[in-house]
N, CA, C and O atoms as CSV, one atom per row, in Angstrom:
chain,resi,resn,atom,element,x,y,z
A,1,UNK,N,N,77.568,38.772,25.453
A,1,UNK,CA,C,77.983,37.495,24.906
A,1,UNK,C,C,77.839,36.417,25.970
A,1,UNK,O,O,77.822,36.674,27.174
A,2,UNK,N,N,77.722,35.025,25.385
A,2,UNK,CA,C,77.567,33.894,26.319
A,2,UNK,C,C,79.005,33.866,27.056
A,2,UNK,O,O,79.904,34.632,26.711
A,3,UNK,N,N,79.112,33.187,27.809
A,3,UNK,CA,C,79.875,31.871,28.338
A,3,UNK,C,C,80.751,31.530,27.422
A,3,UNK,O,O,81.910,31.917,27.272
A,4,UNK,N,N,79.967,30.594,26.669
A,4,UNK,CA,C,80.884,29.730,25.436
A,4,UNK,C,C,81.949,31.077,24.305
A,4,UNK,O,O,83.082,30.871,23.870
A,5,UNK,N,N,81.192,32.236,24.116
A,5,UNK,CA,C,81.233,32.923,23.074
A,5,UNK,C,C,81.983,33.674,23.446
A,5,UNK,O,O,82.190,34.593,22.652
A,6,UNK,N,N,82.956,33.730,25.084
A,6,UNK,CA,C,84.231,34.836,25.346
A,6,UNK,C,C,85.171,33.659,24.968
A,6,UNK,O,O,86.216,34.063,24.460
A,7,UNK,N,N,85.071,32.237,25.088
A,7,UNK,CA,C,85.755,31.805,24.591
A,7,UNK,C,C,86.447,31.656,23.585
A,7,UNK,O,O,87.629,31.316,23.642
A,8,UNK,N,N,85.906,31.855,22.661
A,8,UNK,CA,C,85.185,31.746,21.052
A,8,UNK,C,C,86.257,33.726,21.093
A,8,UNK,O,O,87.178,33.738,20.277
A,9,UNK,N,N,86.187,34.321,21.455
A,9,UNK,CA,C,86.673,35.761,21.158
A,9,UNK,C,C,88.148,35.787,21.502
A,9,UNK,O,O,89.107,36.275,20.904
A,10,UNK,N,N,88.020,34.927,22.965
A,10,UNK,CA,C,89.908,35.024,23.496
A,10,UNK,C,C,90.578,34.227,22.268
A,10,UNK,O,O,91.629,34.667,21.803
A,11,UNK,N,N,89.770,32.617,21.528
A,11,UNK,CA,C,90.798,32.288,20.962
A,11,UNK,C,C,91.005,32.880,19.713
A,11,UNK,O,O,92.020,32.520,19.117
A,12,UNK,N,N,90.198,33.798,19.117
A,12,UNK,CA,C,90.455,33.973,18.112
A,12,UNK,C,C,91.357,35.733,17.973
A,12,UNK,O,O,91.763,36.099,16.870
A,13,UNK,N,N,91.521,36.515,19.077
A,13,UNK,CA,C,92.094,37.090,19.541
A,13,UNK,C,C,93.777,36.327,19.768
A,13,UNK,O,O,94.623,36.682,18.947
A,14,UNK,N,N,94.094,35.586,20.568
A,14,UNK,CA,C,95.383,34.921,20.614
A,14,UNK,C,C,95.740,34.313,18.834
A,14,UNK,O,O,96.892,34.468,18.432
A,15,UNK,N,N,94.867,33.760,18.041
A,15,UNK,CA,C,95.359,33.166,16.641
A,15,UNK,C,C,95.566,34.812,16.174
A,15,UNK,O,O,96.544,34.781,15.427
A,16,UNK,N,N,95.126,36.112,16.270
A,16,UNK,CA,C,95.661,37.106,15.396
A,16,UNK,C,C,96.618,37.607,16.156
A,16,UNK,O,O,97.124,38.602,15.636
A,17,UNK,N,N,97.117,37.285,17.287
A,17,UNK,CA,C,98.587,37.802,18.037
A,17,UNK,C,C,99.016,36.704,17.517
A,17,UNK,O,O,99.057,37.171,16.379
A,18,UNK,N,N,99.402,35.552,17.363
A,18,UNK,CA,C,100.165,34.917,16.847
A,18,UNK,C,C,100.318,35.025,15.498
A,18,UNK,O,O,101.303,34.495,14.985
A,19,UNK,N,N,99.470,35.655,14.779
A,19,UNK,CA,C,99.721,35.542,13.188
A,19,UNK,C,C,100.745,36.926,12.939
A,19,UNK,O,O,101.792,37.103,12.316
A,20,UNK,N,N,99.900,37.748,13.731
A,20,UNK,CA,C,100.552,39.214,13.708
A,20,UNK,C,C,102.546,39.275,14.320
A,20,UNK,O,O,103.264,40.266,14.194
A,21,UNK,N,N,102.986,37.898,14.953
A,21,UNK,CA,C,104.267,38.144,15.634
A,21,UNK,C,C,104.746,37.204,14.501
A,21,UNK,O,O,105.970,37.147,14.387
A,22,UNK,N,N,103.957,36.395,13.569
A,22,UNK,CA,C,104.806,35.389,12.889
A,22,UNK,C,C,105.121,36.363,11.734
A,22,UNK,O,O,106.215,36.260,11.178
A,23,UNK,N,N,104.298,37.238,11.361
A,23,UNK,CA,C,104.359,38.042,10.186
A,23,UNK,C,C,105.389,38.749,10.128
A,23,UNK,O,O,106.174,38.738,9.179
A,24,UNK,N,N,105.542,39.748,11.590
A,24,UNK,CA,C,106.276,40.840,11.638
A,24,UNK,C,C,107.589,40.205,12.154
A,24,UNK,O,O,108.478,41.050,12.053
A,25,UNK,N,N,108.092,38.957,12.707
A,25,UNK,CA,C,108.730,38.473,12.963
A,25,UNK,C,C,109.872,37.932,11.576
A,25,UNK,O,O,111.096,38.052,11.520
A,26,UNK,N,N,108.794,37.245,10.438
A,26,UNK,CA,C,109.882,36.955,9.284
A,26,UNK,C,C,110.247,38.406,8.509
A,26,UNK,O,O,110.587,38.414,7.325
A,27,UNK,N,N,110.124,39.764,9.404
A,27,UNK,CA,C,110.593,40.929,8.041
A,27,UNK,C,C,111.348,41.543,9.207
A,27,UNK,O,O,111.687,42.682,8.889
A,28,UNK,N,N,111.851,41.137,10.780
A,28,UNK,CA,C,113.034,41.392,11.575
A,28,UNK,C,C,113.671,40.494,10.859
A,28,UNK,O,O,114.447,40.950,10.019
A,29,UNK,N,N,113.562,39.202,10.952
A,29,UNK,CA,C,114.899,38.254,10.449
A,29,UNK,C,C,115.304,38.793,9.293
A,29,UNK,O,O,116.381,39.389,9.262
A,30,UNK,N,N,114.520,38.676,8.169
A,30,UNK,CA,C,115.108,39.411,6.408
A,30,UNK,C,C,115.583,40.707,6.753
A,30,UNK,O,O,116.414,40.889,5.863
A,31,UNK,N,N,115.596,41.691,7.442
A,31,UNK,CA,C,116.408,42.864,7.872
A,31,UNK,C,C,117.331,42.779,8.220
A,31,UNK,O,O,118.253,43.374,7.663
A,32,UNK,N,N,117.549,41.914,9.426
A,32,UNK,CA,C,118.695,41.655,10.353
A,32,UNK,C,C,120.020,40.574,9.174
A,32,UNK,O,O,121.235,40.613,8.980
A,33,UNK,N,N,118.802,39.696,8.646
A,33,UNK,CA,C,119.992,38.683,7.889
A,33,UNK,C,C,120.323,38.691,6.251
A,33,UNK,O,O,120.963,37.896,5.562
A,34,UNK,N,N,119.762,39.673,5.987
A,34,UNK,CA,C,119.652,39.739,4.152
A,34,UNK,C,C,119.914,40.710,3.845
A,34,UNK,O,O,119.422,41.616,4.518
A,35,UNK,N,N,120.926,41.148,2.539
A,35,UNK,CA,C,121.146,42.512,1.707
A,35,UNK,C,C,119.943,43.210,1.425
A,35,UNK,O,O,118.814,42.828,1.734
A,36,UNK,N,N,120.277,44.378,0.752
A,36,UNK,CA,C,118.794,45.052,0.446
A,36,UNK,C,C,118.589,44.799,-0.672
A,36,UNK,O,O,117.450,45.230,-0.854
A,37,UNK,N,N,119.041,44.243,-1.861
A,37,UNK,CA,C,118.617,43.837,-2.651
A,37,UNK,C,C,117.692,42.789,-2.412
A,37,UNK,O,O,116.515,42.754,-2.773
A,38,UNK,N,N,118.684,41.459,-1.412
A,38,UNK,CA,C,116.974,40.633,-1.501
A,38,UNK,C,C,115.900,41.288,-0.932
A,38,UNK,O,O,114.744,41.130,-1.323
A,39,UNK,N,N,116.314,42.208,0.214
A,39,UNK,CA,C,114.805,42.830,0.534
A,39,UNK,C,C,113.585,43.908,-0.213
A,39,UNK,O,O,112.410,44.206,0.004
A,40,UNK,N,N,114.631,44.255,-1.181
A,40,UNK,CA,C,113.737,44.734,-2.514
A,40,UNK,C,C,113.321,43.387,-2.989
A,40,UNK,O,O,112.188,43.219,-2.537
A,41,UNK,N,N,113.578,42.641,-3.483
A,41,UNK,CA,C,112.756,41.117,-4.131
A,41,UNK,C,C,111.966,41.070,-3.530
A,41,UNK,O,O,110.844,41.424,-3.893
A,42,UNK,N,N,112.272,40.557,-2.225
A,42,UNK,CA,C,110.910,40.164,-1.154
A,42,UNK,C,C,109.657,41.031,-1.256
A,42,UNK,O,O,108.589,40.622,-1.711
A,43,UNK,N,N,109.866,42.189,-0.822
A,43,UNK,CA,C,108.949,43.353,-0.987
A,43,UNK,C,C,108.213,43.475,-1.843
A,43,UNK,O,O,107.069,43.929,-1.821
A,44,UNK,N,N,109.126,42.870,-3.115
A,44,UNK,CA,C,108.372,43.676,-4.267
A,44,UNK,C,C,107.208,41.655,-4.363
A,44,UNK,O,O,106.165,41.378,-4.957
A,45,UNK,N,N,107.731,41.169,-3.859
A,45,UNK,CA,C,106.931,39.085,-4.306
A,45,UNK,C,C,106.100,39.547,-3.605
A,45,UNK,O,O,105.007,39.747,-4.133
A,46,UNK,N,N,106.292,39.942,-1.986
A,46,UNK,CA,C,105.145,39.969,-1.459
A,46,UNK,C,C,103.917,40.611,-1.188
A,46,UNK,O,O,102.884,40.202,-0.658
A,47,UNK,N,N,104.394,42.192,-1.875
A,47,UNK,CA,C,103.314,43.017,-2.130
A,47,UNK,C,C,101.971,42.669,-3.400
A,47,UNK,O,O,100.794,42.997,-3.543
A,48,UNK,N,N,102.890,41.897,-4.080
A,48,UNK,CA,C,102.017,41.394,-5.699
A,48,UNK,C,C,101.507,40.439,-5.441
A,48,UNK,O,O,100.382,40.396,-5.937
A,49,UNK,N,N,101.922,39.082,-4.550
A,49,UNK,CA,C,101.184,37.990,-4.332
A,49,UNK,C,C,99.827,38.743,-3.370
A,49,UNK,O,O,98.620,38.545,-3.506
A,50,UNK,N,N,100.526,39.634,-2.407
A,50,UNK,CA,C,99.025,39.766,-1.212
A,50,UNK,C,C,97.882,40.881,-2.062
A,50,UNK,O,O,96.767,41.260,-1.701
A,51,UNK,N,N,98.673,41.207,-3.314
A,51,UNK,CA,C,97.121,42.254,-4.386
A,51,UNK,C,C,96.675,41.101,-4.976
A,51,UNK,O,O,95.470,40.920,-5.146
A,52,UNK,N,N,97.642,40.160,-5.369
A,52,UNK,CA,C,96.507,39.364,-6.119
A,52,UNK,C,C,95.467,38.183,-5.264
A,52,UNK,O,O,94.388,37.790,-5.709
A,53,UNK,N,N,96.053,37.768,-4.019
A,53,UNK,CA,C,94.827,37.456,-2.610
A,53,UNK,C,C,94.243,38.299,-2.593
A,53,UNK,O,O,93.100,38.015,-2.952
A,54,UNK,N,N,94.365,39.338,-2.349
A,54,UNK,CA,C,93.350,40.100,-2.230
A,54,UNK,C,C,92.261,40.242,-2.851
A,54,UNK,O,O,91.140,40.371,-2.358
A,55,UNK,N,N,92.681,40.214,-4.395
A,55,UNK,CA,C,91.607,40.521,-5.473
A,55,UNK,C,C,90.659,39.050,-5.656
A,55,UNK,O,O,89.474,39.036,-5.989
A,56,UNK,N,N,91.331,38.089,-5.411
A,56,UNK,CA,C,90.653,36.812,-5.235
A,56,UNK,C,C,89.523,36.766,-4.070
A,56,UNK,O,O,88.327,36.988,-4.262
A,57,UNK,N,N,90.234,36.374,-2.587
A,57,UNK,CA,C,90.006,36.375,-1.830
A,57,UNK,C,C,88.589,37.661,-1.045
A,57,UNK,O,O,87.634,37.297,-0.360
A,58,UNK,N,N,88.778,38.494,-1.277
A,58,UNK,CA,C,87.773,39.750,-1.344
A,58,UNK,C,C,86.179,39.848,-1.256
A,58,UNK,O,O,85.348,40.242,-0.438
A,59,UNK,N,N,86.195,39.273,-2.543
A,59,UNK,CA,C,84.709,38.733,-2.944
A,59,UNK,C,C,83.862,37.965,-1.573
A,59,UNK,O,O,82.915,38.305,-0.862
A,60,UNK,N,N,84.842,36.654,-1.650
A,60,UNK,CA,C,84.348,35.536,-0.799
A,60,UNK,C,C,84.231,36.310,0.882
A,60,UNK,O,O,83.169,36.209,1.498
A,61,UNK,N,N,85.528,37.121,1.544
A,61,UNK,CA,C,84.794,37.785,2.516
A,61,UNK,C,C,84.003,38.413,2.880
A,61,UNK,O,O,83.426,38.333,3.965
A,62,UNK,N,N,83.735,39.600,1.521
A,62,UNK,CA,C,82.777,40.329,1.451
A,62,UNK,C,C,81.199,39.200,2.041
A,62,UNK,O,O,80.559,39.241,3.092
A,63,UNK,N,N,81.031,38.157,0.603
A,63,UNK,CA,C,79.978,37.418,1.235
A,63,UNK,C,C,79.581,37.085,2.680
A,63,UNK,O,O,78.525,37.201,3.302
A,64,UNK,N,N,80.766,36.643,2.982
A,64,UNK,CA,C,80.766,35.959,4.265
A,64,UNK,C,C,80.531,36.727,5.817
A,64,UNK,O,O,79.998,36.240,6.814
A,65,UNK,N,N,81.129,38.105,5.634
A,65,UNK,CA,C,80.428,39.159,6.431
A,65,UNK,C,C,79.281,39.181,6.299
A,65,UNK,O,O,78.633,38.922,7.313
A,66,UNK,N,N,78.574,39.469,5.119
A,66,UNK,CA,C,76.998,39.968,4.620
A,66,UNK,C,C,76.152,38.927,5.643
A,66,UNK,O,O,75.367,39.236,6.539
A,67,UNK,N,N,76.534,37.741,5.251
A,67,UNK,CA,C,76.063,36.553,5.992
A,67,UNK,C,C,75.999,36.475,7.031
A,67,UNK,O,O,74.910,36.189,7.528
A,68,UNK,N,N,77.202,36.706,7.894
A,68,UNK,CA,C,77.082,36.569,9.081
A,68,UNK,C,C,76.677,37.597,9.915
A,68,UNK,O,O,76.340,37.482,11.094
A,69,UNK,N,N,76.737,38.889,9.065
A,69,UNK,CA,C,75.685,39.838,10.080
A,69,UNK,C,C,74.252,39.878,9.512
A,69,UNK,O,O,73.620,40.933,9.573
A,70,UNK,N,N,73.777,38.898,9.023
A,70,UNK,CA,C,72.299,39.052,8.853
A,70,UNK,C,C,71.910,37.885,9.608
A,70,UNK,O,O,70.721,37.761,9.899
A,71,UNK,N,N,72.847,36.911,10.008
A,71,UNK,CA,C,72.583,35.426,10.961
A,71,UNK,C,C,72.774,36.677,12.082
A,71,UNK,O,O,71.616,37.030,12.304
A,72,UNK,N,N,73.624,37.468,12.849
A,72,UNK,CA,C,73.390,38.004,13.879
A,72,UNK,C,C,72.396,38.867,14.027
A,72,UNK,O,O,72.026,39.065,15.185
A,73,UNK,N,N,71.864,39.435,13.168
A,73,UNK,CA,C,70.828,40.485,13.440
A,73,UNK,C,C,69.510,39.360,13.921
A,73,UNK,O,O,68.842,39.553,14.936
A,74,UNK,N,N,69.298,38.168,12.977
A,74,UNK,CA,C,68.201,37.252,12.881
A,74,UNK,C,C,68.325,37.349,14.554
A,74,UNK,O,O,67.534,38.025,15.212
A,75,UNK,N,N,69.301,36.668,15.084
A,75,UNK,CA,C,69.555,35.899,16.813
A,75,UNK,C,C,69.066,37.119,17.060
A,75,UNK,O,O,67.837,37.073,17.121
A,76,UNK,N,N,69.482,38.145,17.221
A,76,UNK,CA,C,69.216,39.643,18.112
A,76,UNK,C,C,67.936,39.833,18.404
A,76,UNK,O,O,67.538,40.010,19.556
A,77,UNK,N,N,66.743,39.795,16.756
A,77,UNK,CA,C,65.929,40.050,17.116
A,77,UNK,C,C,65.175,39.110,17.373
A,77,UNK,O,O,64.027,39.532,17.510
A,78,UNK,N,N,65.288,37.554,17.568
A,78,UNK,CA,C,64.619,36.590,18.007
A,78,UNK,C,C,64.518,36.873,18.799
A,78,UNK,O,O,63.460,37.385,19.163
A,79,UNK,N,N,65.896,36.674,19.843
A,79,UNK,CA,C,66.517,37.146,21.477
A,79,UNK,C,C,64.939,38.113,21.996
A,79,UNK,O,O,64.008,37.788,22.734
A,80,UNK,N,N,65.149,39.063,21.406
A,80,UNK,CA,C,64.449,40.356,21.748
A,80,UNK,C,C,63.135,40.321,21.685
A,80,UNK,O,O,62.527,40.957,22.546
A,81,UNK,N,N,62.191,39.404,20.421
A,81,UNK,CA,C,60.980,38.821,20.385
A,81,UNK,C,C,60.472,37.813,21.199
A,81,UNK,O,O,59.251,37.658,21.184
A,82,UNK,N,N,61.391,36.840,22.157
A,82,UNK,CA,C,61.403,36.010,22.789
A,82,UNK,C,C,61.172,36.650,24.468
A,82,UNK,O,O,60.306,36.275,25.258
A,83,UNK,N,N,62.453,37.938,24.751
A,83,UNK,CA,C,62.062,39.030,25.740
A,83,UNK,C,C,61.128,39.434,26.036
A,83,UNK,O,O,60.700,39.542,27.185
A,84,UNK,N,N,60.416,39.864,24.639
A,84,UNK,CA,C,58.990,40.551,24.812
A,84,UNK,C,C,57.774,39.842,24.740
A,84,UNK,O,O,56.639,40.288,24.570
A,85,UNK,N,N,58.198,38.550,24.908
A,85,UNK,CA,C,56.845,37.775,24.999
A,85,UNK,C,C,56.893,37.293,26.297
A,85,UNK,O,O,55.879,37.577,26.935
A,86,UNK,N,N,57.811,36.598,26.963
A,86,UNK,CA,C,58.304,36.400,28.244
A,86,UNK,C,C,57.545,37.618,29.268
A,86,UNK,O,O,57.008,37.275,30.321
A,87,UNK,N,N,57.576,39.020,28.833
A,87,UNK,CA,C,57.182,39.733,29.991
A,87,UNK,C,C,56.046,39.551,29.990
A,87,UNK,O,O,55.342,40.034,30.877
């Protein structure tokens, strides 16, 4: 990877430690501060809202991988056609 592109990895590495402590962070507080009944509610809102993101949401990543590893393969083998003309 470049220069620019460890950059590009640390920050997006630090945004999934921060997402990952905000996540697991609001289901210490609802443990520590809520009956188990609301934590059956919760459980049960938030398991059904994140199937139905999911089922939405899904599609569009799927694409968006496909995409972006066929833009990386393209760079790779430019990179590599560019190598072998150079020598």
């Amino acid at each position: 990877l470049a220069g620019g592109e460890w950059g590009l990895v640390a920050q997006m590495c630090a945004q999934a430690v921060q997402k990952y402590g905000l996540t697991e962070g609001e289901r210490l507080v609802l443990v520590a501060t809520s009956p188990l009944t609301s934590q059956g509610v919760y459980a049960l809102v938030s398991n059904l809202g994140s199937l139905l993101a999911r089922m939405v949401l899904q599609p569009l990543e799927e694409v968006t991988f496909a995409r972006f590893s066929r833009l990386a393969a393209a760079s790779a083998a430019s990179a590599a056609a560019r190598r072998s003309r150079s020598r």
